[in-house]
N, C-alpha and C positions, 0 to 999 in steps of 0.2 A: 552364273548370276550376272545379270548386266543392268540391272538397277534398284540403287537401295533408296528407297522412300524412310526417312528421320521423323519422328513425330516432335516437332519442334514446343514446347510453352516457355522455356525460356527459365526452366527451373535448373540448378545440378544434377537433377536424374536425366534429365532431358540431353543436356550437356554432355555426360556420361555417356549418354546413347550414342550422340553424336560422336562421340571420339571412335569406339566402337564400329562405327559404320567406317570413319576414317582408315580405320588397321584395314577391314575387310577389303575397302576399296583399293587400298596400298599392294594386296595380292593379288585382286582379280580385276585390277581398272574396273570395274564397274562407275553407272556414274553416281553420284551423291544426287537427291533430291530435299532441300531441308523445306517439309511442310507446319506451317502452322495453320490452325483453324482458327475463323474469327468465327463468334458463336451470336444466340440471338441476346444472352446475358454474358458479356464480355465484362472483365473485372480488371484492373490496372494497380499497380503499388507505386507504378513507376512518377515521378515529377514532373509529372506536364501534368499538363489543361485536358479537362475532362472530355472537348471535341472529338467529335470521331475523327474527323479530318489530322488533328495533335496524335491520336492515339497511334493510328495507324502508321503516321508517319515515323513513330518511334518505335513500330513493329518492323517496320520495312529497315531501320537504319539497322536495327539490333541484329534480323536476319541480313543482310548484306557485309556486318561485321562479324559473323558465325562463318558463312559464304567464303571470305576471304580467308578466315583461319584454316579452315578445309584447303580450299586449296593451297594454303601456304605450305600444307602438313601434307597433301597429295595432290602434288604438282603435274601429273600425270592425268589424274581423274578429273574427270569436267562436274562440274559442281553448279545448281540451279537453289532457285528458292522458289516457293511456291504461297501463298493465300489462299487455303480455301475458306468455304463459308456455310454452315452449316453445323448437324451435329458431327462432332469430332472422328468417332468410331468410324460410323456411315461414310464421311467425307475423303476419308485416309484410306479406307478399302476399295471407296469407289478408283480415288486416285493410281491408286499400286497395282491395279487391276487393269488397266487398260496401259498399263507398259510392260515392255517384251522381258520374261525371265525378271520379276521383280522378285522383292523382299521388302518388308518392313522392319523397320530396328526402332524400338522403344520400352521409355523404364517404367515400373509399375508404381511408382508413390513422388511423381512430379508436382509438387508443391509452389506457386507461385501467384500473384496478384495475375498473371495473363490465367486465361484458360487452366482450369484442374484438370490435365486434359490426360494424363495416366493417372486418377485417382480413385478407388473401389471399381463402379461397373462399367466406367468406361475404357478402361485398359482389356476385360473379360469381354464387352462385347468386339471388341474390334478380333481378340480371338476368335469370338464365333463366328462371325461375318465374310472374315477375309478368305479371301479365294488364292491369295498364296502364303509363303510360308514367313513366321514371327519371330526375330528375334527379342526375347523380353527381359529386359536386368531389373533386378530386383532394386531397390535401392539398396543402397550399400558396396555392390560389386563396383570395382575400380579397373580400369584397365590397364595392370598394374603385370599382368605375366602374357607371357608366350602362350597359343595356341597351341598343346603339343597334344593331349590327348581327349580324345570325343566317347563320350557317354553314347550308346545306341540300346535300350532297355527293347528286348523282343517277347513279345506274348506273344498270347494263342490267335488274336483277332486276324482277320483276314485280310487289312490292309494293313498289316505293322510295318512289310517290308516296303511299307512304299517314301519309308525315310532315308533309306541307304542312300537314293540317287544323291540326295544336298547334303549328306553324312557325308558323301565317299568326293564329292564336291569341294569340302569346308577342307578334309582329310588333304586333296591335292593340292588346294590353294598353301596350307599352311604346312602341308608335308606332318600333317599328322597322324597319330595311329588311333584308329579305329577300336574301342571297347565294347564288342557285341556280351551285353548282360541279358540270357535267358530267365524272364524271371515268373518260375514255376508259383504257381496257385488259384487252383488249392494241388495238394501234393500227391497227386496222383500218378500214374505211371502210365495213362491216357496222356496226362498233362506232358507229363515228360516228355512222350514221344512226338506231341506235336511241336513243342518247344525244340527238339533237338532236328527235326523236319526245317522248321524255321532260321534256325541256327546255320545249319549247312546251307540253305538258298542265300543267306546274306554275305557268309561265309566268301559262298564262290561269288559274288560280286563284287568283294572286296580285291579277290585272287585275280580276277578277270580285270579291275582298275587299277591292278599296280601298287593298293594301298596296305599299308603295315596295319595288322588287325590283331587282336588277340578273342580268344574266345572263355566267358565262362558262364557259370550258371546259378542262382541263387533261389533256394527253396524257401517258400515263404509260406506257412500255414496259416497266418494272421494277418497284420496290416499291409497290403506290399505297397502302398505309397510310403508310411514312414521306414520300413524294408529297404524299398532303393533310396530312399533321399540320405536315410544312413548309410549305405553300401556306395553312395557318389561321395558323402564326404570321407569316409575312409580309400577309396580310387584317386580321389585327388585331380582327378578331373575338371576340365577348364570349360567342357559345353556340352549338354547333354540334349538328345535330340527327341522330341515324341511326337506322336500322331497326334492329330485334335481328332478324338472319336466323337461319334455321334450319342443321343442320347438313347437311341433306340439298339446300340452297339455291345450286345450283353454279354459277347465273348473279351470284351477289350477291359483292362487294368484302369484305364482315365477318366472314365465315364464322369461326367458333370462336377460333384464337386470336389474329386478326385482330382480332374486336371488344375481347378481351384488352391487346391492345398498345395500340389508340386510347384505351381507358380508363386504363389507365396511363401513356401521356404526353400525353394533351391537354394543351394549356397554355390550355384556358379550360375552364368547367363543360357538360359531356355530357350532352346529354337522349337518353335509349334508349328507343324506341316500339317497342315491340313488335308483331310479326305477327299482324294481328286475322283473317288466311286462316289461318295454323296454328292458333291457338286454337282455331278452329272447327270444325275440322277432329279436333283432340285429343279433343275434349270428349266 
């Protein structure tokens, strides 16, 4: 990863993100980019003068003092600010998308007089949008532990394994080990043996990266979103990694408001990779 795009409003989740992109950057020099959107209904709490000319300038000072704490905290990483203008989602994807080896880091309930700008459907559309891969903290998560161990949930679908590469990526940066969860459903022995098919191909790219991996498997006859979100908070895992499937995707566990619900209750921070077959396919 050599570039992590922040989705700036200037709220504590927002902030949180930001610290978040800071650890990241601290392991892999990547460089920080802190964006904020200006929108066409732009909203303020802050004490100034309703001028756009006042507002702005008091978005500019706010990211320039966010800017400097970055780097103060990763002296190494080169750190930018950015303004765009536009809708937020759109604006942020377009951005992260035309730099090399990007990533987005953003929380989902940033609350503030600037832009609502992770709040309901615009935090979901920037998941659908984006053409690389999402880190998303819920509100609440604090960046309060070590990176040791990584959530990797493998079904049946045909792009599941195309999460390993930023798995086994996050895995080297942080020297962490790998948790490959096969997660069987419905309970079949069809099911099984594609799961366990799946199982071995990530397996041996974990073997082949050098990376510490452990393998298991979890039979689920009923919900497997509430399944693994319980089975991640008894793992005690620090990052769990998933595909963003398409809606036409009827082999895959995440399908529409599936990935909905694991983004709203994860209880650790969600990295969403997106389908590099559909994109290609869109284009």
């Amino acid at each position: 990863m050599k570039n992590i795009v922040v989705g700036i409003d200037f709220s504590k989740n927002s902030y949180n993100a930001m610290k978040h992109a800071v650890a990241i950057s601290l392991r892999n020099k990547a460089k920080l980019h802190l964006a904020w959107v200006k929108t066409a209904a732009m909203k303020t709490d802050l004490a100034v003068s309703t001028t756009t000319d006042n507002y702005m300038a008091t978005v500019r000072e706010k990211l320039n003092q966010w800017v400097e704490e970055c780097k103060t905290e990763a002296p190494e990483s080169s750190v930018t600010s950015i303004v765009l203008e536009g809708k937020p989602a759109v604006e942020l994807c377009k951005y992260a998308s035309n730099l090399n080896k990007a990533m987005i880091v953003m929380g989902t309930h940033g609350v503030s007089g600037f832009e609502e700008f992770f709040v309901g459907s615009n935090a979901f559309r920037t998941i659908n949008l984006t053409t690389v891969p999402v880190l998303i903290l819920r509100e609440g998560i604090e960046i309060n532990r070590d990176l040791t161990e990584i959530l990797v949930p493998i079904d049946t679908s045909f792009e599941t394994l195309q999460k390993m590469k930023i798995a086994i990526e996050f895995a080297k940066d942080f020297n962490a080990k790998i948790c490959l969860l096969g997660v069987i459903n419905p309970v079949t022995n069809d099911i099984k043996h594609i799961i366990n098919v799946q199982l071995n191909h990530a397996a041996s790219m974990c073997k082949k990266a050098n990376v510490r991996y452990e393998v298991q498997t979890l039979d689920v006859p009923g919900d497997s979103i509430s399944a693994l979100l319980n089975t991640a908070k008894k793992m005690d895992v620090n990052l769990m990694v998933i595909m963003r499937e398409e809606e036409n995707d009827l082999s895959s566990v995440w399908m529409g408001s599936n990935t909905r619900q694991v983004v709203n209750n994860s209880p650790m921070p969600l990295l969403i990779v997106p389908n590099v077959n559909q994109f290609l396919l869109n284009k």
